[in-house]
C-alpha positions in Angstrom: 147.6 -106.4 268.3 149.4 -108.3 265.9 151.2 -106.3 263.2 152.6 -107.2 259.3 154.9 -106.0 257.5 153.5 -104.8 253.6 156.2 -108.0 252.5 154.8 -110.2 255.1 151.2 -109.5 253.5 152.5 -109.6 250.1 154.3 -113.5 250.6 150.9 -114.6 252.1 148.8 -113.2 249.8 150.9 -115.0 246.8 150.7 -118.2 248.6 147.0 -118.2 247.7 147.8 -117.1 244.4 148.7 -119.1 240.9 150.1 -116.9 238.4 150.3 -119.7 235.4 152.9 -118.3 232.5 152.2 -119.7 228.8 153.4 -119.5 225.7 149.9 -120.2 223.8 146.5 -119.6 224.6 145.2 -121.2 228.1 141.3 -121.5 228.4 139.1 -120.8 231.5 138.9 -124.4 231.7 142.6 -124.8 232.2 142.9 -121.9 235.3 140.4 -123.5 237.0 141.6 -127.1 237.0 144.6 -125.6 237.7 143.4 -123.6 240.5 141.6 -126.5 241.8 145.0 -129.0 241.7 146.8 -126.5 243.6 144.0 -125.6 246.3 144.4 -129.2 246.8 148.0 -129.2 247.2 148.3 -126.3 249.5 144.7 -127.4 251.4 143.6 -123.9 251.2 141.6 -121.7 248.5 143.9 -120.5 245.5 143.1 -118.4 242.5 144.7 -118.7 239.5 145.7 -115.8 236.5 147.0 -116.5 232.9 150.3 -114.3 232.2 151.6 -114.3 228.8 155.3 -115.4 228.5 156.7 -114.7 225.1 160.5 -116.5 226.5 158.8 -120.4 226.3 158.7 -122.3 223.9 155.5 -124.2 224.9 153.7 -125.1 227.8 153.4 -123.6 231.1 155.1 -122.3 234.4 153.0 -121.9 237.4 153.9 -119.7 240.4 152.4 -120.4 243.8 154.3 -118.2 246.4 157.8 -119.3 246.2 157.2 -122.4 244.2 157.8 -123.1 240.6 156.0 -125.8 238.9 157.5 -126.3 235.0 156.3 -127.8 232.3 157.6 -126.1 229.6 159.6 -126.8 226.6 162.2 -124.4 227.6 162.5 -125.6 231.4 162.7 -129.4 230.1 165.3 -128.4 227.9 167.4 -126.9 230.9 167.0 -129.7 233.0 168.4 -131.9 230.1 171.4 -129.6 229.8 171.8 -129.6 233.2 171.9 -133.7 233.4 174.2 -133.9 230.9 
C-alpha cells in the first residue's frame, strides 16, 4: 500500500489548484477562462479561486502549485528594476 505524506498530498492537491491574486474585482467569467487556460497547460482538471491582494497595483498573480504567473503592475515594475 502506497503511503503520502500530509505535504506530499498538500503539493498535489495545489497542482490542480489556481489561486488567482487581484487588486480589483475579477468576474466568474474571468476564473473560469482562467481555469480553463491552465487545465490546458497542465492537461489535467484545475479549479480556480479569486484572493484579494491589497499589495498590487493592478492586475493579477496566479498560483498553480509552485508556479507563478504575473501580470501585475507591481511584478512588471520589478522586472523593469531588475533589467535595469
Amino acid at each position: 500500500m502506497l503511503k503520502l505524506s500530509p505535504r506530499a498530498i498538500a503539493t498535489e492537491l495545489a497542482r490542480s489548484h489556481a489561486l488567482v491574486e487581484h487588486a480589483g474585482p475579477v468576474t466568474d467569467a474571468t476564473l473560469q477562462m482562467i481555469a480553463g487556460a491552465m487545465t490546458q497547460k497542465y492537461k489535467r482538471p484545475v479549479t480556480a479561486t479569486a484572493r484579494p491582494n491589497p499589495k498590487l497595483l493592478a492586475g493579477l498573480r496566479v498560483r498553480v502549485g509552485s508556479d507563478v504567473y504575473e501580470s501585475s503592475v507591481s511584478g512588471q515594475l520589478a522586472a523593469l528594476s531588475s533589467a535595469v
